[in-house]
C-alpha positions, 0 to 999 in steps of 0.5 A: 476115717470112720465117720459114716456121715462124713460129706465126702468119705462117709459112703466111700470104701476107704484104703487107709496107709500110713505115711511110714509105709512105701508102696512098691507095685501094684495095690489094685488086689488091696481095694476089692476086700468085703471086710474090714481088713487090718494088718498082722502085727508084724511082732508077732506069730501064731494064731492070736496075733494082734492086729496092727492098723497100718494099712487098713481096707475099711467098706463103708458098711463097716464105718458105723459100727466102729464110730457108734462104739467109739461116739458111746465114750470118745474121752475114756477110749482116747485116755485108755491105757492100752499096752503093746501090741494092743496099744493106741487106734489099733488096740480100740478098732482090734476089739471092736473089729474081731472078725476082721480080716487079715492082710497076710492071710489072705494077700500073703506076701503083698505087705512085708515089714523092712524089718522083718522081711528085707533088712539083713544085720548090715543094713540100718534098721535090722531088728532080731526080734524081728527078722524071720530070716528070709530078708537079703536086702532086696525087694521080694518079687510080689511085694505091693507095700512096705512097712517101715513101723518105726526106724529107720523111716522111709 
């Protein structure tokens, strides 16, 4: 993904979605970003909120900066020891990405979690810690993607 020499993807802006997501409308407004461009951690609130790397917007001017600071050690950022919610890719490219864009900050309501934002405590999947109380079990209008981050998978 952020290979800047790579011979297909190297000078292409890539829109990056994991196969746990589901896209519901219209993506369009997700590949006009000028940044970098990561998720909120969907576990988390308030103003320093984790960043989470389920869907990304990466511009190809953005590439080489991640992959020289991931290149300077690959073996010591693969072995990190990294704790939620800075844990895994997300934990390396939050750090090396600070400025990075949000999602819900500037496409509000354009990716949702299940979890968060549909599931009711009758539908398999419910979390508590995470419902924030509007999900009735149906899609909100607006919605481009959701997120299933863990189970249920879609």
């Amino acid at each position: 993904l952020f290979n800047p020499l790579h011979p297909v993807l190297g000078n292409e802006d890539i829109l990056y979605i994991d196969i746990d997501s589901v896209i519901v409308g219209d993506i369009t407004p997700l590949t006009t970003m000028k940044k970098i461009t990561l998720l909120n951690d969907f576990s988390q609130h308030g103003a320093s909120v984790a960043p989470a790397t389920g869907i990304m917007f990466i511009p190809a001017p953005a590439k080489k900066n991640v992959w020289d600071e991931f290149m300077k050690n690959p073996e010591k950022e693969i072995n990190a020891i990294r704790t939620p919610p800075y844990h895994g890719d997300q934990g390396f490219i939050g750090r090396i990405c600070q400025d990075a864009e949000r999602w819900q900050n500037i496409l509000p309501g354009r990716i949702i979690s299940y979890k968060a934002n549909i599931a009711t405590p009758k539908m398999i999947g419910f979390n508590p810690e995470l419902y924030d109380g509007t999900g009735n079990g149906k899609l909100p209008d607006g919605v481009s993607i959701v997120c299933f981050h863990g189970s249920p998978r879609p």
